[in-house]
N, C-alpha and C positions, 0 to 999 in steps of 0.2 A: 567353636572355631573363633578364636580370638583375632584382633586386627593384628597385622605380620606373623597372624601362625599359618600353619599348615595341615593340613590335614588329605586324609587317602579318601577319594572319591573313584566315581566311577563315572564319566563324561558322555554321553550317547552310548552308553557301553561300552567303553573302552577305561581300562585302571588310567586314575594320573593325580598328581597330587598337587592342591588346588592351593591360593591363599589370596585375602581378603584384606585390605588394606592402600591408604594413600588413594583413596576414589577408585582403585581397581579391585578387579576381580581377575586373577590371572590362575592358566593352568598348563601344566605340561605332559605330557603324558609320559609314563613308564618306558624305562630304557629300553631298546626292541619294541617294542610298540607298535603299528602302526598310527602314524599321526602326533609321534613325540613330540613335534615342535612345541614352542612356546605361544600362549595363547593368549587376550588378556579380554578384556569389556570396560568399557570405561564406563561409569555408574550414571555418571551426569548425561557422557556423550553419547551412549549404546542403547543403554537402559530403558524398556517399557514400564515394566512389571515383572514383578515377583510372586509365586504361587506353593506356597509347603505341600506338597501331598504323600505322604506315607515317608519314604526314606529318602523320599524326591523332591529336591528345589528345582521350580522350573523356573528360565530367566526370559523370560521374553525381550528381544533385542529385535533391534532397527541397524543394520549394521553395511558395511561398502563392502564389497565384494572386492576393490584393492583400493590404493591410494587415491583419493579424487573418484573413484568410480561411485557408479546408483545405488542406493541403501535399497536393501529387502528385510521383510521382516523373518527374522528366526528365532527358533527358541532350542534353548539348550538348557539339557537335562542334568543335572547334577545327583548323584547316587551315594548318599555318605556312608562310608563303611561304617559308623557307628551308632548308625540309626536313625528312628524317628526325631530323638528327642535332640540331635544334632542338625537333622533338617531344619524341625523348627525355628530352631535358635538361629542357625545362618538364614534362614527368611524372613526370620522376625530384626535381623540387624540389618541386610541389603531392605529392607520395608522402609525403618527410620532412616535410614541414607538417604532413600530417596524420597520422602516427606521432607527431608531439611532442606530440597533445594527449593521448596516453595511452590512445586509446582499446579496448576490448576485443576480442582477435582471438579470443578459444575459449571458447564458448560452449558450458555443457550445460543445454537447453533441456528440463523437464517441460512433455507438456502433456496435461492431464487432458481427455478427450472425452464426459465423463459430467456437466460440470458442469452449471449454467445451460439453452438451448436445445441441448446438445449438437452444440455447432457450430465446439466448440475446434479442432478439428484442419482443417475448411475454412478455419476463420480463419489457422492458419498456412497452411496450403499457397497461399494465395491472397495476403494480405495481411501476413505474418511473413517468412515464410525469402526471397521477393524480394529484399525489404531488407535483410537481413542478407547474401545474396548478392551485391547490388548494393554491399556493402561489402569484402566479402571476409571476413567470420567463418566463422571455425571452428566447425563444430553439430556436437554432439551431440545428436540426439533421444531423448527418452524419452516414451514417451506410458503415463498412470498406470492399470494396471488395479484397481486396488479402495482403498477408503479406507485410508489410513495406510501408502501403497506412497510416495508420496514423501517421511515421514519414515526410511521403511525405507533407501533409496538414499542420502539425505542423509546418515546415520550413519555411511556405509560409504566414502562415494566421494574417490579418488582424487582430491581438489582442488589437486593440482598441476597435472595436466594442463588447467584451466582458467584466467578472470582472470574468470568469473561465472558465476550460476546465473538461471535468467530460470524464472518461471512462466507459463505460458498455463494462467490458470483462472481463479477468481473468488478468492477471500480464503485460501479454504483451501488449497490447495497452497503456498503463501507462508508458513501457519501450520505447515504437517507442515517444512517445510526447515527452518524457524528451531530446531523442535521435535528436528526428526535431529540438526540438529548442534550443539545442546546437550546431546545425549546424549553426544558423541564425547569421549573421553582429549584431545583435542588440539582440545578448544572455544574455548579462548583464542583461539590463533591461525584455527583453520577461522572462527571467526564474524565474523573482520574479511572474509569474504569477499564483494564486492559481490551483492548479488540483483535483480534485476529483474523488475516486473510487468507483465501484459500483459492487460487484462480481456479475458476471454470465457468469464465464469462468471454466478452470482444475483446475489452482491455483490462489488461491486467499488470500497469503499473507500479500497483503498491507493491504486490507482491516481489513483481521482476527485480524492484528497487532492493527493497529489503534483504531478498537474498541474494542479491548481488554483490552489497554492502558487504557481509558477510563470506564473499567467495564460495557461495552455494551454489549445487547448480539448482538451476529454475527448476522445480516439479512440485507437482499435488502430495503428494508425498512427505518432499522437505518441506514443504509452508507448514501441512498438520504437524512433523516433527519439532519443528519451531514452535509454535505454539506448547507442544505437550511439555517441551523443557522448562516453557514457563520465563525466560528474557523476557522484557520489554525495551521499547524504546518511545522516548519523549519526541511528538510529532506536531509543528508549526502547523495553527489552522488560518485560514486568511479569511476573513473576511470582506463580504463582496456584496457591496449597498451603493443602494440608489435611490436617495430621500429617506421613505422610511420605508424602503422594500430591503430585505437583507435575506443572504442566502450564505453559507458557510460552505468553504472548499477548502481538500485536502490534497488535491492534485492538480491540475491548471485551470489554466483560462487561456482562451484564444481566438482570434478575430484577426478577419481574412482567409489566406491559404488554407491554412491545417483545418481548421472551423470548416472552408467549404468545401475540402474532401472528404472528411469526417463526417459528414449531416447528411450534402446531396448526396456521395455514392450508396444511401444507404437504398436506393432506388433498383443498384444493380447488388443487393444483398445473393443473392442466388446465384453469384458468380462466388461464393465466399471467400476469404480474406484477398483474394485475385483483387476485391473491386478495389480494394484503396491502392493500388499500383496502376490500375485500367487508370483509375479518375483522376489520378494526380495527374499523369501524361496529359490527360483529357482540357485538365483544369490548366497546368498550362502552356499547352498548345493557347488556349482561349485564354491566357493571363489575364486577370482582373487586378484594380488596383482602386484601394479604398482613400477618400478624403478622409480629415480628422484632425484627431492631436491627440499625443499621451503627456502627462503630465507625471515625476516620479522624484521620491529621495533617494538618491544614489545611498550605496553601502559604499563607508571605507574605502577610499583608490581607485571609486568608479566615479568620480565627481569631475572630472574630465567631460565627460557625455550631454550634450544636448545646450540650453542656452537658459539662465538663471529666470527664476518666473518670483516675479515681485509679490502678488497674492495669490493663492488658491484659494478657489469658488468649491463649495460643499465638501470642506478639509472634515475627515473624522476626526473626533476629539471623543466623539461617544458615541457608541452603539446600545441604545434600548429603546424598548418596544412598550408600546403606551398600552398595551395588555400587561404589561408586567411579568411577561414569561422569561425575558431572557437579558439580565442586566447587566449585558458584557464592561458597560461602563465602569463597572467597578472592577476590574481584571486591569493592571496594569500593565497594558499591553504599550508598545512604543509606538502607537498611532499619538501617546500622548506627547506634547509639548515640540512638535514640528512648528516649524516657523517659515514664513515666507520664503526666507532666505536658504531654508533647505532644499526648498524644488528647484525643478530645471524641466524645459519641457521640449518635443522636440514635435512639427509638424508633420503634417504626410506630405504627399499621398503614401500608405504602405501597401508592402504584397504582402506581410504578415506581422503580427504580433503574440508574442505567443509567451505566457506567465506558469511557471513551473514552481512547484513547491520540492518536489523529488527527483531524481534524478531520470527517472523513466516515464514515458508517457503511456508506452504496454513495453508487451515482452518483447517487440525487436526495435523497438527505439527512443533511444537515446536523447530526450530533449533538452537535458539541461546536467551534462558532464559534473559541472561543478557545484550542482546541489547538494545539501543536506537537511537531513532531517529535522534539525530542532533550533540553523545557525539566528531565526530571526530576521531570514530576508527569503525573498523570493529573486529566481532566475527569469531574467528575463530575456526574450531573446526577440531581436527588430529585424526584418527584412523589408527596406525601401525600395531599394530597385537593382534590378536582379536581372543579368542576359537569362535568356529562357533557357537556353544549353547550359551555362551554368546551373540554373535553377534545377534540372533534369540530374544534373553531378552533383549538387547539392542531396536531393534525395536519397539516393543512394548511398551517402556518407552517413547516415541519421542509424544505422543500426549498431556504431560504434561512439556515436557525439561528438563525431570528427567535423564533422559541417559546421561546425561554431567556429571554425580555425578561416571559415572562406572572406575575404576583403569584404565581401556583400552580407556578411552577418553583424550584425551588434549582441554582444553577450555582455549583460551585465546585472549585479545585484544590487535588488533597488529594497525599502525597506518600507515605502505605501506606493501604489502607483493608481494614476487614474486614467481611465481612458474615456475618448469624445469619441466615440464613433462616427464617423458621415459616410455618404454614398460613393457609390459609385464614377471614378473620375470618367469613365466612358457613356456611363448612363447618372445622370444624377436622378433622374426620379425612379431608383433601386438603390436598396441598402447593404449590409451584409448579416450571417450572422454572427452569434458570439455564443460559446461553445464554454461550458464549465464542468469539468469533470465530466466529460461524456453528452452531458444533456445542454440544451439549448438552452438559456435565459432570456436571449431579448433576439428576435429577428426583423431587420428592414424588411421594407415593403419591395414585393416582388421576389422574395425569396423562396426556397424549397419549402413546402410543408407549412407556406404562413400561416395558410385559413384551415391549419388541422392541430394546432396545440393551442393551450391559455397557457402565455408565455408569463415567467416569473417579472420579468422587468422590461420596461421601454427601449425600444432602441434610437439611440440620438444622444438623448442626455448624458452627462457625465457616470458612469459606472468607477468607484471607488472601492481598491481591493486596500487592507491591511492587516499586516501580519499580527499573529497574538502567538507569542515565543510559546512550545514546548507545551503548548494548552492541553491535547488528545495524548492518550498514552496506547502502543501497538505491539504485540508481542513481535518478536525478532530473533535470529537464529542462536543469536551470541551477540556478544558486545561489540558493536558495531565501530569499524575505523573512521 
């Protein structure tokens, strides 16, 4: 069966005459028929896997049930009037089709079963490794036993024997990989290494983002399907130091608001995802409002914002670590060559600040509308002072990224930004905390949880994030608008 020929099959049973060609596979069935219509599988967009047995190509598809609707998996049987030696041949050419498109045969797959509902490891066994079966990938599993176990592996692992790294978790497992193998001698080249996400954690931003980017809908499902097709996309990692403490983020930062709904309701966990609706009301009803200053270079047409700062105290110019693990300084990132005259800074007190790399913070909100992936800035968004009924309508606009349009919001992108954290304007001997990808790095005194973590960084001092263009590479549904 030649590309634009045709040939007599026999389709679940049913006669129809099939043809191969132009990335399709289409079939119609014999006139009188039941199920004549016109049929087609697009190779790239449908396609698992292909399977020759006897007279029979089986096609393993991932397919919508109609326009925009839920993909299920199906397989459809193909019957060649002419035989074995005809199956073959049309399996051994839908085979090379779908090897051209590059896609990933070995896979080592984290996946955290503590995250979220603790339900990561049913979700693969049920709804992950099928599909990746039904393709034919190479797994390696690792399922993560204690925080900071899959920056540990990352550090270390043998990524030759791979062509990706997939997370089954929520945000954080995605942060410790990025985190291991920025620690590694040989981060240059390990970080061009694809990653992939797959929610089934609290927050699940990357994902939401990615397929959203994309006009997917959100599911476990389309993220494994994404990945299997094998896209990527080039993802801004920021860097986030304070002296010579450094941590790497791929999705925000925040201090105030978000930070102390996010940390303390985790107290009324047992109410599930109810609490962060309960504790916003809660938090403010009780509005807090933090002392400080942020310090930032505006992007492009956001230079407008804030009042010019003549020097900056602890500017990065370079990131490395006197272990020699990790010499971001040689990466031309555009922390280099800022000049006095690029900052601008603005004072508190705030009721929030809050640093976005992507456009989503989880799956129902929206933090930073005008993100992207790889532009070399961070969103940043300020909330000074805020009526509380506003602030209550503000919320609520967050699951579309409409709240950036409110008089009492600042949206803008900045391309290093630093922050001063201070206390409390109602209590100054209480601090706040500050929230990085999900996990806490530096907490004031008097806050939730102080005397139960060893926190990565102080709180007080300047905290300095800056972006490194395009650094992490991420599988993605399709080429991204």
């Amino acid at each position: 069966m030649e590309d634009h020929a045709t040939a007599n099959v026999r389709v679940d049973g049913a006669p129809a005459e099939a043809t191969l060609g132009g990335g399709l596979l289409r079939w119609r069935g014999a006139a009188g028929c039941r199920g004549a219509a016109d049929r087609s599988l697009s190779l790239e967009g449908d396609v698992l896997g292909v399977e020759a047995r006897g007279k029979e190509v089986v096609v393993r598809a991932f397919v919508a049930a109609s326009a925009g609707g839920k993909r299920c998996r199906r397989d459809f049987v193909f019957e060649m009037a002419d035989g074995e030696g005809a199956a073959a041949a049309l399996g051994e050419r839908l085979g090379r089709c779908l090897d051209s498109f590059g896609r990933p045969k070995r896979l080592f797959i984290f996946v955290n079963p503590f995250g979220g509902k603790k339900c990561a490891k049913k979700i693969y066994e049920t709804e992950i490794r099928p599909l990746f079966e039904a393709v034919g990938v190479s797994i390696t599993m690792q399922e993560t036993q204690y925080q900071g176990h899959a920056r540990e592996v990352a550090s270390s692992l043998d990524l030759a024997k791979y062509d990706g790294i997939v997370c089954v978790s929520g945000d954080g497992v995605l942060v410790e990989v990025v985190n291991g193998i920025l620690q590694r001698t040989d981060w240059e080249e390990a970080i061009m290494m694809p990653i992939g996400v797959v929610p089934a954690g609290t927050g699940n931003g990357m994902a939401k983002s990615l397929l959203h980017a994309a006009s997917e809908t959100y599911s476990v499902s389309n993220a494994v399907f994404a990945i299997i097709k094998g896209h990527t996309q080039s993802l801004d990692v920021c860097t986030i130091l304070q002296g010579e403490k450094k941590f790497f983020s791929v999705l925000l930062m925040t201090w105030g608001l978000v930070a102390d709904i996010d940390i303390e309701s985790e107290k009324y966990r047992w109410m599930g995802s109810a609490r962060f609706d309960f504790y916003a009301v809660l938090r403010i009803m009780n509005l807090r409002k933090y002392c400080g200053s942020i310090q930032f270079v505006p992007a492009p047409g956001y230079e407008a914002y804030g009042e010019p700062v003549e020097q900056v105290d602890n500017c990065i110019v370079e990131c490395q670590e006197q272990n020699g693990k990790c010499h971001l300084s040689s990466y031309p990132g555009p922390s280099d060559g800022f000049k006095g005259s690029d900052w601008r800074f603005v004072h508190g007190p705030f009721v929030a600040v809050w640093i976005n790399n992507v456009p989503w913070a989880a799956e129902d909100i929206m933090a930073a509308p005008e993100a992207k992936f790889s532009d070399g800035y961070m969103d940043a968004v300020i909330v000074r002072d805020c009526p509380k009924a506003d602030l209550l309508a503000l919320l609520m606009k967050m699951s579309d990224g409409s709240y950036v349009k409110s008089p009492y919001v600042t949206y803008l992108k900045v391309r290093s930004f630093q922050l001063s954290p201070g206390q409390l304007v109602e209590n100054p001997k209480r601090g706040g905390i500050i929230d990085v990808d999900g996990e806490v790095i530096a907490r004031g005194e008097g806050t939730y949880g102080k005397n139960q973590h060893q926190d990565v960084m102080a709180y007080g001092p300047p905290i300095q994030l800056t972006v490194h263009q395009a650094l992490a590479t991420v599988y993605c549904p399709s080429k991204l608008r």
